[in-house]
C-alpha positions in Angstrom: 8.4 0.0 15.0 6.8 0.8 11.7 8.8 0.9 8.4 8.6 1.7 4.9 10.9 0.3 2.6 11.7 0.0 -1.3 13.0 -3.5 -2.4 13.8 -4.5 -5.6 12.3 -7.8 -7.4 15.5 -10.2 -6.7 14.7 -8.8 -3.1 11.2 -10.0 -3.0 12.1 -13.1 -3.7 13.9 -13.6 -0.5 10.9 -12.5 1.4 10.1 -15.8 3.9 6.6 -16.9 4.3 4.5 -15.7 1.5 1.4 -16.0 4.1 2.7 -13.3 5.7 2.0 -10.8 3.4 -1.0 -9.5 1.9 0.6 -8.0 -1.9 -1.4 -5.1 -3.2 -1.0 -4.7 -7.5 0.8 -7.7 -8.2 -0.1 -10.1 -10.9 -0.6 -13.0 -8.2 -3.9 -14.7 -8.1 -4.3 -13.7 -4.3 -3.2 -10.1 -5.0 -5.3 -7.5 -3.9 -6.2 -5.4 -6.9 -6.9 -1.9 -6.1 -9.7 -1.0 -7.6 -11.4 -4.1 -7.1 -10.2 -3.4 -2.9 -11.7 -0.1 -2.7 -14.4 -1.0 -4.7 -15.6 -3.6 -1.7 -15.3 -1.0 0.8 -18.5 -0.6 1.7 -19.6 3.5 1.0 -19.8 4.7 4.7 -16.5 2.6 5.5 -14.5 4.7 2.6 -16.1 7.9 3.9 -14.9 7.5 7.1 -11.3 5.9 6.2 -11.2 9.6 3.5 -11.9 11.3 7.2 -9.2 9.8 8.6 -6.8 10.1 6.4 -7.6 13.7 6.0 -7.4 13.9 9.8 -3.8 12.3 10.0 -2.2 13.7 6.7 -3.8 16.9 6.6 -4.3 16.1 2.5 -7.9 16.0 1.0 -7.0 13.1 -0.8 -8.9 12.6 -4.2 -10.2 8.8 -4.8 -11.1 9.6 -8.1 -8.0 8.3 -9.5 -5.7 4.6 -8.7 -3.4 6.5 -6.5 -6.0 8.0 -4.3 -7.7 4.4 -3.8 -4.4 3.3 -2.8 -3.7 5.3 0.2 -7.6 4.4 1.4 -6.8 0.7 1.0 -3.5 1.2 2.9 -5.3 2.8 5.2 -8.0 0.1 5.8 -5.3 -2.2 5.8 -2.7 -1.2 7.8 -6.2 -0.6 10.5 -7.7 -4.0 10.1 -4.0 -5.4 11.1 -5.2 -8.8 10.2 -1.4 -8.9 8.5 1.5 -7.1 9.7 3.2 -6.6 6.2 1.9 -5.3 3.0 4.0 -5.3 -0.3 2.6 -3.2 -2.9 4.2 -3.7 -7.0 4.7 0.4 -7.6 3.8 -0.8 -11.7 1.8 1.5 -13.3 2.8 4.2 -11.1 5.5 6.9 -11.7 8.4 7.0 -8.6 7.1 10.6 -7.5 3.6 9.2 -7.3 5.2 6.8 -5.0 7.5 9.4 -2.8 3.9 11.0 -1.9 2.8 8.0 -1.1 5.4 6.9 1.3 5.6 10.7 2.8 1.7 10.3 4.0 2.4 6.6 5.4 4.9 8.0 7.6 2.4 11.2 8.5 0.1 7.9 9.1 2.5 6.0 11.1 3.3 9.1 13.3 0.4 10.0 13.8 -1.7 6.5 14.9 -0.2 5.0 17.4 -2.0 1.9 17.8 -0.3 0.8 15.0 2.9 -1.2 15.7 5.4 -3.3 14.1 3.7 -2.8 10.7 6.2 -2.8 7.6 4.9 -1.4 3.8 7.2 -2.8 1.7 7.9 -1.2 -1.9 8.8 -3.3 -4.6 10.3 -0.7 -7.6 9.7 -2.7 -10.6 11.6 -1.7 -13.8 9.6 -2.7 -16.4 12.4 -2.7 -18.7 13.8 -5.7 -17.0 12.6 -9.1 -18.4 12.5 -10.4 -14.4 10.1 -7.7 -13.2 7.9 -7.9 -15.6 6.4 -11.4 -14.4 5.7 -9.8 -10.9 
């Protein structure tokens, strides 16, 4: 079964097996950074993962700005399945951006079938806190 789920930081700390996870806007040195990600994607790869998304969501989904590139490197993520689990640090982001977000993964989970036991993991990060903000 898929899931999407918000944790806080104390929470990801009790995440087991850091290898298990590929972390998407987090400070860590093996942290996928998202424009950097969707920078790599090579041009015909985004067009057709845009398609897609398009095709699932029914959302023209503009990749013109850091949320955009986000849902085309979840995307490309959650289809490559080389890791089952993918925590992304929502800083930077405000928590509506992120309630669209997590409305089209479950559009995409519905929707794609092939896709099983995957888990998206949220961590809301209050930048006000001293302990989120080494995340």
């Amino acid at each position: 079964m898929n899931r999407v789920s918000i944790i806080n930081s104390k929470e990801l700390q009790t995440l087991k097996d850091m290898n298990d996870y590929v972390f998407v806007n987090f400070a860590y040195d093996n942290a996928l950074k998202i424009g950097y990600f969707y920078d790599e994607i090579r041009k015909n790869e985004r067009i057709k993962l845009i398609n897609l998304f398009n095709q699932l969501t029914g959302i023209e989904i503009r990749v013109d700005d850091t949320l955009g590139k986000l849902h085309i490197i979840l995307l490309k993520l959650l289809i490559d399945g080389k890791k089952d689990n993918i925590v992304i640090s929502n800083v930077g982001f405000h928590m509506i951006s992120f309630e669209f977000l997590i409305d089209n993964l479950k559009k995409i989970f519905q929707h794609l079938n092939e896709l099983v036991n995957k888990n998206v993991i949220i961590v809301d990060c209050n930048l006000n806190n001293p302990e989120d903000i080494n995340i």
